[in-house]
NUGUBA-423259 format. One record per residue: x, y, z of N, C-alpha, C in turn; residue in one letter. Coordinates in steps of 0.2 Angstrom, whole numbers, plus 5000, padded with zeros to 4 digits. Example, Ala and Ser with C-alpha at 12.3 -4.5 7.8 and 13.67 -1.06 7.14 Angstrom:
2
506649725039506249785039506649845039A506449895035506849955036506450005039S
//
This chain:
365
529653795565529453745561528953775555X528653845556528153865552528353875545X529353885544529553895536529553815536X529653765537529853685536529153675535X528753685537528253645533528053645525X528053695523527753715514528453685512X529053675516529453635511529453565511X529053535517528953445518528453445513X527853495513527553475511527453455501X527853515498528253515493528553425491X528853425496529553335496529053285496X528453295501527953235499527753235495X527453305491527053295485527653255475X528153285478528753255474528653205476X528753145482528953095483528453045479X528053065478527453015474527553015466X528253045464528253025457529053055457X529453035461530253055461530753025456X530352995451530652985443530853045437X530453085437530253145434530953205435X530953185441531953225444532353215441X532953245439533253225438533853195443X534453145444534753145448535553175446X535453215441536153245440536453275445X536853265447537653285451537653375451X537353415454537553495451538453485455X538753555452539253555454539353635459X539053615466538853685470539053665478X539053695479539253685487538753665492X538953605497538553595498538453585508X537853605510537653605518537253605521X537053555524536753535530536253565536X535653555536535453575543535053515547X534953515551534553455557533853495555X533553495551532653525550532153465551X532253405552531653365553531553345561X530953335562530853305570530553235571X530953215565531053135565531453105561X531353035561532052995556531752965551X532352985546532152935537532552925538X532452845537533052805537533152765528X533352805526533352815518533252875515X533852845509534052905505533552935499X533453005498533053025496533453075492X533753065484534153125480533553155476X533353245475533053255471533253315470X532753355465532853435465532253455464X532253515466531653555467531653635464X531253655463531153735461530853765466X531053815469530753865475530653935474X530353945474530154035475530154065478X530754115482530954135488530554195489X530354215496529954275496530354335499X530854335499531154385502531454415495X531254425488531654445484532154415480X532154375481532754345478532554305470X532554295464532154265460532354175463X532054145457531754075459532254035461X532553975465533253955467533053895464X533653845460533553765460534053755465X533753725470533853665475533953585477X534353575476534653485475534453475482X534153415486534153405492534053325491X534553305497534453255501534253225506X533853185508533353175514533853135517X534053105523534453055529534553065535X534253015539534253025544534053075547X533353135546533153175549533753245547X534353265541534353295541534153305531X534153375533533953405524534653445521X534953405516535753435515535253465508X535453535507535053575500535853605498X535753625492536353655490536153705483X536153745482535953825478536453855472X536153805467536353815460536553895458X537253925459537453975457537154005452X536853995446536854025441535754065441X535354035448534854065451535154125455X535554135457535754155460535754235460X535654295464535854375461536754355462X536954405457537754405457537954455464X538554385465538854415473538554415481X537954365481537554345487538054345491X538754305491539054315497539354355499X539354415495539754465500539354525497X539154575503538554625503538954675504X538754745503538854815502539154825510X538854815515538954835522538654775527X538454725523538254665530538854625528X539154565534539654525533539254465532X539654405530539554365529539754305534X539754245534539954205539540654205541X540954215534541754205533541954275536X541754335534542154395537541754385544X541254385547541154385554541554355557X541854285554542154245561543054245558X543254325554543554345553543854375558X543254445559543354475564543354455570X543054395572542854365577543454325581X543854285577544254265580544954265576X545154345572545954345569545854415572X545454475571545654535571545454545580X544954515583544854545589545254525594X545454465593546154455598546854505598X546854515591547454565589547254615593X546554665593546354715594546554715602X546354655607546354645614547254645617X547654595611548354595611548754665611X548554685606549154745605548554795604X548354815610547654905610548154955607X547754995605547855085603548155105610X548755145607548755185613548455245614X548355255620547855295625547955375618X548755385616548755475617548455465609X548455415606548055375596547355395596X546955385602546255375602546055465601X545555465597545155525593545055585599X544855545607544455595610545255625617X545555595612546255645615546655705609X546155725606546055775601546555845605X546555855610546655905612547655915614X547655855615548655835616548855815609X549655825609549855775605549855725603X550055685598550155705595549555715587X548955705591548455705589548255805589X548455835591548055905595548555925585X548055975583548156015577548856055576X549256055574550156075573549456155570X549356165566549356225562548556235563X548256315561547456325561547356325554X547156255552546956235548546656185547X545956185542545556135542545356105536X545756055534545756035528545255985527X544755965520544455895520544555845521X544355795524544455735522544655695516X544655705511544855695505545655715504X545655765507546255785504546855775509X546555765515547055735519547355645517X546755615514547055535512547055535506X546855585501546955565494547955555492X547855535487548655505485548655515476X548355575475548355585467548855595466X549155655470549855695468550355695474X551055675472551355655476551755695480X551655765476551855815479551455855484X550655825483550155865487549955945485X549955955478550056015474549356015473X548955965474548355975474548056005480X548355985485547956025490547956115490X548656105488548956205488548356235482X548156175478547756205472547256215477X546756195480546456195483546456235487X546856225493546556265498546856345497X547456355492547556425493547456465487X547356425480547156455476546356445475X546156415479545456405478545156375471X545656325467545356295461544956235461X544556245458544356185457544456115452X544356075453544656025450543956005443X544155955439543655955433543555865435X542855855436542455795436542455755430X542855685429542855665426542355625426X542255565421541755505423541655475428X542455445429542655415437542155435442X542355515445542155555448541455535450X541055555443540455555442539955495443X540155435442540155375443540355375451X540655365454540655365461540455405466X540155485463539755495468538955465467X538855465461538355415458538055355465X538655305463538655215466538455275474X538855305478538855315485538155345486X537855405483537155395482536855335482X536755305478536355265476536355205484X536655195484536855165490536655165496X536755235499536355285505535655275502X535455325498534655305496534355255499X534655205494534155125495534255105503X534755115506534755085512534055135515X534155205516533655255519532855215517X532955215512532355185507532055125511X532555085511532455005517532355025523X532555075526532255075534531755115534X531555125527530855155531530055095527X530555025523530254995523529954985516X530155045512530155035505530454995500X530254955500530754905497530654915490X530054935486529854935482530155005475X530655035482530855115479531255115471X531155165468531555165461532255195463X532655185459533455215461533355265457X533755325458533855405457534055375448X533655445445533855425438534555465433X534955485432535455475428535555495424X535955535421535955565413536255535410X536855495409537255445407536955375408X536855355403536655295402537255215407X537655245403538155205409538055205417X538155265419538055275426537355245427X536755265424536055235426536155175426X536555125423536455035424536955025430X537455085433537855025437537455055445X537255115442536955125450535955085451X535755065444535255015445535454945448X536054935446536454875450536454885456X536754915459536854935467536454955472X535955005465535055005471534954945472X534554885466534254845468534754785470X535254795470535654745476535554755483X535754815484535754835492535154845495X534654855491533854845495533654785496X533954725491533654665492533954635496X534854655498535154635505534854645511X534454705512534154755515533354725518X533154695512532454665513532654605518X533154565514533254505516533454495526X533854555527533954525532533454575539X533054615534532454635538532054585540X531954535533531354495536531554435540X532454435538532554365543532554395551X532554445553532754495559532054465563X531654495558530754515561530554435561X530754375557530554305560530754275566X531454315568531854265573531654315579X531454385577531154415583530354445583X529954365584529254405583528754445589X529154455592528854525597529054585597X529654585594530054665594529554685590X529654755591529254805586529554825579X529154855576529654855568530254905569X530154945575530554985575531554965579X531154905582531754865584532054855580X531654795576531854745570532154785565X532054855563532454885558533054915562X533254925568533954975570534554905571X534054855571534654785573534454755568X534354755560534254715553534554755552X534554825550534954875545535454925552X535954905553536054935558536654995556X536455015552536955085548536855125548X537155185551537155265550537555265544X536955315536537455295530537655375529X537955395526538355465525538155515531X538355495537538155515544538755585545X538455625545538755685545538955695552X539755725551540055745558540555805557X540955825563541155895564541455875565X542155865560542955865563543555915563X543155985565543656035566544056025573X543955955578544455965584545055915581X545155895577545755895573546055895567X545855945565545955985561545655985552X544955935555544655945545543955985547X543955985539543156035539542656015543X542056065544541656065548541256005546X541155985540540655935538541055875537X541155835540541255765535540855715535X540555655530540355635530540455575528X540355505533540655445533540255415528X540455375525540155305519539755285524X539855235529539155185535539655175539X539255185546539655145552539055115555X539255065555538655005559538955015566X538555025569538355035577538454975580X538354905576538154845581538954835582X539254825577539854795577540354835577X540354915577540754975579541254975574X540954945566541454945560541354995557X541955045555541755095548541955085544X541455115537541455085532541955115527X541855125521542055155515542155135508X541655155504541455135498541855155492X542455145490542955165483542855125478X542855155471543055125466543455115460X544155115465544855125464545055095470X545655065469546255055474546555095476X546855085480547755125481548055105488X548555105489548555105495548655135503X548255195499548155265504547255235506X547055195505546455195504546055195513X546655135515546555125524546455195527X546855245522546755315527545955335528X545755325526544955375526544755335532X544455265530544355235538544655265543X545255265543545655295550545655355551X545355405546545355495548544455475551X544055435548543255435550543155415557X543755345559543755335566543955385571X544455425570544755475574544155535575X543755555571543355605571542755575575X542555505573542055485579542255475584X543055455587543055455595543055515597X543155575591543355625595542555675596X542255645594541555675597541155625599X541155565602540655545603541155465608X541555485609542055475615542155375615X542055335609541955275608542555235604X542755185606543355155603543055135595X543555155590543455125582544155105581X543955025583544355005581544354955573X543954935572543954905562543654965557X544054945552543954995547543654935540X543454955536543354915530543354955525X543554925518543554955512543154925507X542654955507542454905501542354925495X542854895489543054925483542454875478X542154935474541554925470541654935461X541454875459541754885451541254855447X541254885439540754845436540954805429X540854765428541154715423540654705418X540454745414539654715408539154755412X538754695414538154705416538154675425X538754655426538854615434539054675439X538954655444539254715451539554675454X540354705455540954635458541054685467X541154645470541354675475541854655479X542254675482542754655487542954705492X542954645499543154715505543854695507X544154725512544854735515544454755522X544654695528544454705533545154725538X545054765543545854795545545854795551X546354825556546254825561546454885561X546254965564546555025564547055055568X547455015567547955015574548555085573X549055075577549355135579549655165572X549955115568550255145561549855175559X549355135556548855185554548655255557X548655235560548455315565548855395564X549555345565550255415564550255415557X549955355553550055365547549755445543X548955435546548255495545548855555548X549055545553549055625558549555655555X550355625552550855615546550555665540X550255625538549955665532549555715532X549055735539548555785538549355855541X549555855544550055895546550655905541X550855865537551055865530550555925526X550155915522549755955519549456015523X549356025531549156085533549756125535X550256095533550956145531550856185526X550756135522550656165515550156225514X549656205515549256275516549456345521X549556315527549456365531550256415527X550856385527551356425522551256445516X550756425513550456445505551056435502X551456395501552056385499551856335493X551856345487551656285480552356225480X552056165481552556105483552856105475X552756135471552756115464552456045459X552556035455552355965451552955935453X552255855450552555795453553055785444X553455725444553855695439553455675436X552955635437552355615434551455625435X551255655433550555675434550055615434X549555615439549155565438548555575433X548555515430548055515424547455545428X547355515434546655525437546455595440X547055625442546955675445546455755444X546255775447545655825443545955895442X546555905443546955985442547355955436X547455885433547855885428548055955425X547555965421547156015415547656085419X547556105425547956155427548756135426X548856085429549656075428549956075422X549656025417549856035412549656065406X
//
């Protein structure tokens, strides 16, 4: 009751002059809670300005008072752009996504036993060749020949960083940081600075979006649990290992790889693109495989969350999955595909068409 009070008591000081309001109609979505511990039995249309303490700038709020409940509704245009859907928190909609379309599937049609990571050592998961290719290169989809990996792993070239590039590793920095930054409670942290003016506005975007998701649900965490310790309230608020480093030489990638985020609470991995493709479900599914295969835990959902910038907005959109067996022979298909390649030093030759985006361009043509 202790946030309900400063806002009754707000309604009453309004109620003594509820002329001044206007009763315009806003056009927002609108939702209900049972918040009073008694009945008005009359209708009460107003709107209010409120000052939100968890970061968020000032909301207008239309409320109606009836029969003990309080319907509010939250004029979009107060709003930060993209409240509903967060970098790595879900929202109501994808949790009871997951909850009742993808988990039944997962209980319906399970992984088979010999698909699971920590069967690394058998087929058809156990490494065809001794080689340990990136993770990148095993799900990238630049070149369709895979002339990119031969460039790589047997000529040893290196590819030329475009802005794309530069910008992405940018936003995934920026990313990791601010979350780090939030569990240790700094909310106030500045985002890494930039030499590219461009790059410096879209990763000012994504810092201070993801720390104030960060804040937000640190504090609602520490309300609804006021006896934990701050050290609770932060592993169950921010529940993320973010570019959490692992060995996936037992089936066959480099010693180092490094996952986007996997949330512990909900056993989701992450991954942060900003591009499409349809290789993209691969990375989740090579990230899941390397976690069961060290730390011996079912991953079964993958998510993709593709990050774009439009002016001065931060757009986002996830694909939530289910990592099932296709996917799986899909990854092992391909990474055995490409450590062909290498291991025979064989040049696949050029594709019919080269990818605008690809970073050996410049070599092939």
């Amino acid at each position: 009751m202790s946030n309900i009070l400063p806002l009754f008591y707000d309604l009453i000081t309004l109620l003594q002059n509820p002329a001044e309001f206007t009763s315009k109609k806003p056009s927002i979505n609108h939702i209900s809670h049972s918040l009073l511990p008694f009945t008005l039995h009359f209708l009460i249309p107003m709107s209010i300005i409120i000052t939100n303490k968890i970061g968020i700038p000032k909301l207008f709020w239309r409320l109606n008072l009836y029969n003990g409940l309080i319907s509010y509704t939250v004029k979009k245009k107060y709003l930060p752009k993209n409240t509903g859907i967060m970098v790595y928190f879900l929202n109501d909609v994808e949790h009871k996504y997951i909850v009742m379309n993808l988990r039944p599937k997962i209980r319906a049609n399970p992984v088979p036993e010999e698909l699971r990571g920590w069967n690394w050592h058998s087929p058809p998961l156990k490494p065809y060749y001794d080689v340990k290719l990136p993770m990148y290169l095993v799900c990238s989809s630049y070149c369709k020949t895979a002339r990119d990996v031969y460039l790589t792993m047997v000529e040893g070239k290196k590819g030329e960083e475009d802005f794309n590039i530069s910008l992405g590793k940018a936003v995934h920095e920026a990313i990791a940081g601010a979350i780090r930054e939030a569990k240790k409670l700094n909310f106030d942290a500045e985002p890494p600075e930039q030499e590219n003016e461009t790059i410096q506005c879209a990763v000012n975007l994504v810092w201070d979006y993801t720390i104030s998701a960060c804040k937000s649900s640190f504090l609602k965490a520490k309300a609804e649990q006021p006896y934990a310790s701050e050290e609770d309230v932060i592993a169950t608020s921010i529940p993320f290992l973010v570019e959490h480093r692992m060995d996936g030489t037992l089936l066959g990638c480099s010693g180092i790889i490094a996952v986007d985020c996997y949330d512990y609470l909900r056993n989701i991995v992450f991954d942060v693109k900003l591009s499409s493709s349809k290789n993209m479900r691969l990375y989740t599914t090579g990230y899941a495989l390397v976690i069961e295969s060290l730390y011996e835990i079912p991953v079964d959902i993958g998510c993709t969350v593709s990050v774009s910038f439009k002016k001065d907005r931060l757009a986002l959109s996830k694909d939530i999955y289910y990592i099932d067996a296709n996917l799986r022979n899909w990854w092992i298909e391909e990474r055995d595909k490409k450590a062909e390649i290498v291991y025979n030093q064989v040049d696949p030759g050029k594709p019919d068409e080269c990818n605008p985006k690809c970073m050996f361009r410049s070599i092939c043509l």
